[in-house]
C-alpha positions as CSV (number, residue, x, y, z in Angstrom):
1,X,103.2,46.6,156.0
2,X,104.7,49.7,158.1
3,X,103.1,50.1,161.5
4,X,102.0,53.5,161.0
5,X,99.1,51.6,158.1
6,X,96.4,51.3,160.7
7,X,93.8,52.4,158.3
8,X,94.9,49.6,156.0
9,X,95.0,46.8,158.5
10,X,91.7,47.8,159.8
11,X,90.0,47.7,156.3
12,X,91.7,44.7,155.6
13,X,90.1,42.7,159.4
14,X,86.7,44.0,157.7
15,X,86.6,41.7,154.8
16,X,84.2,38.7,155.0
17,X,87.4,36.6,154.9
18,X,90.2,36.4,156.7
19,X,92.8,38.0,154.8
20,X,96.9,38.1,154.7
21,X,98.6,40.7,152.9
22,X,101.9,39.4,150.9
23,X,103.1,42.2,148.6
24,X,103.4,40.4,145.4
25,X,106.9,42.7,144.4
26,X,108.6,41.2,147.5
27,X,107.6,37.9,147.7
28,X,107.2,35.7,144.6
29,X,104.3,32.4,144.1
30,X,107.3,30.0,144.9
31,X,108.5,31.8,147.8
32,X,105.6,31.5,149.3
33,X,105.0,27.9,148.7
34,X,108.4,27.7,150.9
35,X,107.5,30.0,153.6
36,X,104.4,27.7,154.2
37,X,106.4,24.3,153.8
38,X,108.7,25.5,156.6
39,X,105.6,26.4,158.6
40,X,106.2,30.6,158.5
41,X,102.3,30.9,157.2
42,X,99.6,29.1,155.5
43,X,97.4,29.7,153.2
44,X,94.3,28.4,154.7
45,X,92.5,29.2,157.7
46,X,90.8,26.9,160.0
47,X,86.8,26.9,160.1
48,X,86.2,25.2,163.6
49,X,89.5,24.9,165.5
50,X,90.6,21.4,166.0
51,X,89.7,19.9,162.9
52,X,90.6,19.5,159.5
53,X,87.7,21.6,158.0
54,X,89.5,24.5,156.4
55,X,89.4,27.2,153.6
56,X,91.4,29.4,151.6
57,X,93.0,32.9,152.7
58,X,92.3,35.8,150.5
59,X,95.8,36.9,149.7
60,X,95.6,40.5,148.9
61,X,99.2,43.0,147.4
62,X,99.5,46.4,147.5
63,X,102.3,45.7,144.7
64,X,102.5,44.6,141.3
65,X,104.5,41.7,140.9
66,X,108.0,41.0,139.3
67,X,106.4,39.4,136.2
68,X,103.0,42.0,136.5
69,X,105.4,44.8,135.7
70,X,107.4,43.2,133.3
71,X,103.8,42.6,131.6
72,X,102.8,46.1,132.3
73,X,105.4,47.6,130.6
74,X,106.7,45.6,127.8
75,X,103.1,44.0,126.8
76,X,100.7,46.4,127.6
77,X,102.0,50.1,127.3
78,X,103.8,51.3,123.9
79,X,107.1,52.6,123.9
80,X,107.8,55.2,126.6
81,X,111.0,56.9,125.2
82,X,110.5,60.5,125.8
83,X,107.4,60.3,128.1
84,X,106.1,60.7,131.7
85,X,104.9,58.2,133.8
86,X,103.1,58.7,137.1
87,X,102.3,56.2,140.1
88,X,99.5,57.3,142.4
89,X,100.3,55.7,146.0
90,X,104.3,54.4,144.5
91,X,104.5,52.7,148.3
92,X,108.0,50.5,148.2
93,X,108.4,52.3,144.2
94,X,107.6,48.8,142.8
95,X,106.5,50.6,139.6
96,X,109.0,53.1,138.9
97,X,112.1,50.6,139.6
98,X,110.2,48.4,137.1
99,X,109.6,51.5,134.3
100,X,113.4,51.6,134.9
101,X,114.1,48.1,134.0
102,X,111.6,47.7,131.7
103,X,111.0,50.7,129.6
104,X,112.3,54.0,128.0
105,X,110.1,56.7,129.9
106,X,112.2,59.5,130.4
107,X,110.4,60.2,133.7
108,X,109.3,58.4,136.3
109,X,107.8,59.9,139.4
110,X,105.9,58.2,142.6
111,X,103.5,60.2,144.7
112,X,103.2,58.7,148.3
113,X,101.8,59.5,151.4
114,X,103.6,57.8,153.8
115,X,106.9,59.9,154.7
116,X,108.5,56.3,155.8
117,X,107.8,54.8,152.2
118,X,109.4,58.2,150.6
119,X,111.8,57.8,152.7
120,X,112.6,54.2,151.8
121,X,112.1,55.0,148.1
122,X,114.5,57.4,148.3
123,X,117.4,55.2,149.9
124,X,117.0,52.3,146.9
125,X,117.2,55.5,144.7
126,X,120.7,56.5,145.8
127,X,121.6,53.0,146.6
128,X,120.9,51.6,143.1
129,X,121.7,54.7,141.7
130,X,118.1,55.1,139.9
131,X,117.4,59.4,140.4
132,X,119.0,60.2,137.0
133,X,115.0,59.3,135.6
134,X,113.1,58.5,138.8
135,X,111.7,61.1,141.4
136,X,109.4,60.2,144.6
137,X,107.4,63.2,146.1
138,X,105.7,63.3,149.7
139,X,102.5,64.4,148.3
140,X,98.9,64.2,147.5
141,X,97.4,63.4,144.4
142,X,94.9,66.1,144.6
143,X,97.9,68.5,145.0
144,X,99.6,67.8,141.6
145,X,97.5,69.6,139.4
146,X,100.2,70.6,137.3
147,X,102.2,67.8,136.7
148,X,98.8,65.3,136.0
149,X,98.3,68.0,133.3
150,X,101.6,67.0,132.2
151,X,101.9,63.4,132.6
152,X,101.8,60.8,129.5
153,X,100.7,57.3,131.8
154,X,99.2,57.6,134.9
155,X,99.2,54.2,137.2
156,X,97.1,53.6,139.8
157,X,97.4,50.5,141.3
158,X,94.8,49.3,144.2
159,X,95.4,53.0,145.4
160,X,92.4,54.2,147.3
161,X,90.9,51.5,148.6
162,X,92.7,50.3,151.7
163,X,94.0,53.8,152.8
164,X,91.9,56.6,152.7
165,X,87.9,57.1,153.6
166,X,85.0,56.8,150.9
167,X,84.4,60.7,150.9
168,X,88.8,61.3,150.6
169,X,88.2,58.2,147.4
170,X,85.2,60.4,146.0
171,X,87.2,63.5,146.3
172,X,90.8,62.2,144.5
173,X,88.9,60.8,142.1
174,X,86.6,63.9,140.8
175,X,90.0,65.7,140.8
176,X,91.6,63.1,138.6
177,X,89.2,62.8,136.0
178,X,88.7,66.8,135.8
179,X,92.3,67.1,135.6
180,X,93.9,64.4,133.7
181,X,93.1,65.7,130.6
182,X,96.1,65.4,128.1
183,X,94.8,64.0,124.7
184,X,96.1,60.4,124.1
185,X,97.5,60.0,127.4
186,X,97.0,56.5,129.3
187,X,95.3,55.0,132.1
188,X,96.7,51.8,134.0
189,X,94.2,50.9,136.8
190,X,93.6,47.8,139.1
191,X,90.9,47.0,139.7
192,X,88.6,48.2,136.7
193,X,87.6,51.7,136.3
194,X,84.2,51.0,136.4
195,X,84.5,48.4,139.7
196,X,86.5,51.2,141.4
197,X,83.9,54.2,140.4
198,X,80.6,51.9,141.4
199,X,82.1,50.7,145.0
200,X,81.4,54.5,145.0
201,X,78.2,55.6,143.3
202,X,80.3,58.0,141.0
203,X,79.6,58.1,137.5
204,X,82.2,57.8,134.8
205,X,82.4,60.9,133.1
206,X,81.4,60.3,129.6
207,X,84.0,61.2,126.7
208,X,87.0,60.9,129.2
209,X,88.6,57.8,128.2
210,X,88.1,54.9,126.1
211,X,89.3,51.2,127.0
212,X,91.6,49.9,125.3
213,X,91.7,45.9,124.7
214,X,94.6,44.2,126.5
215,X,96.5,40.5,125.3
216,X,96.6,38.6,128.6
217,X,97.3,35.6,126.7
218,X,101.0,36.3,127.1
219,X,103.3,34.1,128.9
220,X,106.2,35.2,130.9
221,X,107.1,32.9,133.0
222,X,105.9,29.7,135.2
223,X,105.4,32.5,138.1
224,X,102.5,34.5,135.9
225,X,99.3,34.2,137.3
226,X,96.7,35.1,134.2
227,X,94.1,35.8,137.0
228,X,96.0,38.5,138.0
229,X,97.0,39.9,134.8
230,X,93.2,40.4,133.9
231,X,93.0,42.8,136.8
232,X,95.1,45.2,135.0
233,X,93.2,47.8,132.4
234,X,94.2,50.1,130.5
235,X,92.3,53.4,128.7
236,X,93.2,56.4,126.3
237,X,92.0,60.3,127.3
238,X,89.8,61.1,124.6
C-alpha cells in the first residue's frame, strides 16, 4: 500500500479484527507461507501477550490473484475479441495486464484515483510494452459517462469500500446503475451486488441486471482458493 492510502489504512484499523493487507496479484498462498517461515509476518495475532492463546489474521487484497484472473477471464466471461472492458479502481492494473494475457478484448482501460498508481501503471505499460490494447486514465468513475455508455464488461473489484466515504459509495453507485446501460453488457463485482448495495441501504434497481450462474468448481491450480472464487459474480444489463 502507497503512503498517500490513509483512508484505507484507517478503514482497515476499524475492523473488529486485526487485519493485514497482502495484495493477492503480488504475493501468491506459497509465498506467504515462506515469508512467515522466515519470520517476515504471521498470520495470527496474539490474544493476551505472552502466551500461546492466538487467532487468525483477516487477510484482506485489493487485487485479484494470478489464478483469480486467469479464472475471471477464461472461465467466467465469454470471448472478449472485439469488446471493451473496464476496471473501476485498476490500482497496480492487475486486471488489465491479466485481460492481456488472458483474453481477446480489444480494449482494456483502468480508471484510478491515485496519480502514483497511474503513474505506475503507466511505466509496466511501456515497460512490457502493453499500450497497443490497454489505457489507464487519472479519473473518476462518476466522470466517464461516455465511455460506461460504451463499455461491454465493467469490473469492479472491492472498489469502494476501503477508499472513499459512504455518501462518495452512494453517489458512484447511483451513477453507475443509471448509466451503465448497454443491453447485454456484463457485470464482474466482489463482493456481491446485493452485499455491496445493503452495507448501504440502496436498493437494487429492478430490471437492471440479471445474475448470471458462475462454475466455481473449476480447478486451476494447487494455488486456487474456491473460497475466494465464490466472491466473484457476474450479471447481464437487461
Amino acid at each position: 500500500m502507497l503512503p498517500s492510502e490513509t483512508a484505507a489504512q484507517h478503514k482497515m484499523q476499524l475492523r473488529e479484527k486485526p487485519t493485514v493487507h497482502v495484495d493477492g496479484f503480488l504475493y501468491s498462498d506459497e509465498q506467504v507461507d515462506s515469508l512467515c517461515e522466515e519470520g517476515a509476518m504471521s498470520r495470527n495475532y496474539c490474544l493476551s501477550c505472552g502466551s500461546f492463546k492466538t487467532a487468525p489474521l483477516d487477510f484482506i487484497s485489493h487485487s485479484f490473484s494470478v489464478s483469480e484472473l486467469q479464472f475471471l477471464f477464461q472461465n467466467v466471461l465469454p470471448d472478449l475479441s472485439g469488446r471493451t472492458v473496464v476496471d473501476v479502481g485498476s490500482r497496480l492494473g492487475a486486471v488489465l495486464y491479466g485481460g492481456y494475457v488472458y483474453s481477446s478484448a480489444s480494449r482494456l482501460i483502468g480508471l484510478e484515483l491515485s496519480e502514483d498508481f497511474v503513474r505506475l501503471q503507466n511505466d509496466i505499460l511501456h515497460k512490457y510494452r502493453l499500450a497497443d490494447r490497454i489505457q489507464v486514465f487519472h479519473a473518476n468513475v462518476c466522470t466517464q459517462q461516455v465511455l460506461l455508455q460504451d463499455t461491454d464488461v465493467l469490473i469492479m473489484n472491492n472498489v469502494f469500500e476501503y477508499f472513499i466515504e459512504p455518501s462518495e459509495q452512494i453517489g458512484a453507485w447511483k451513477f453507475i446503475m443509471q448509466t451503465f446501460r448497454k443491453r447485454g453488457s456484463l457485470l464482474v463485482t466482489v463482493p456481491s451486488l446485493q452485499e455491496s448495495l445493503d452495507a448501504l441501504q440502496v436498493p437494487l434497481p429492478p430490471g437492471w441486471v440479471e445474475e448470471l450462474s458462475v462454475d466455481y468448481n473449476v480447478y486451476l491450480g494447487r494455488d486456487t482458493d474456491p473460497e475466494y472464487l465464490r466472491q466473484i459474480h457476474l450479471y447481464r444489463v437487461f
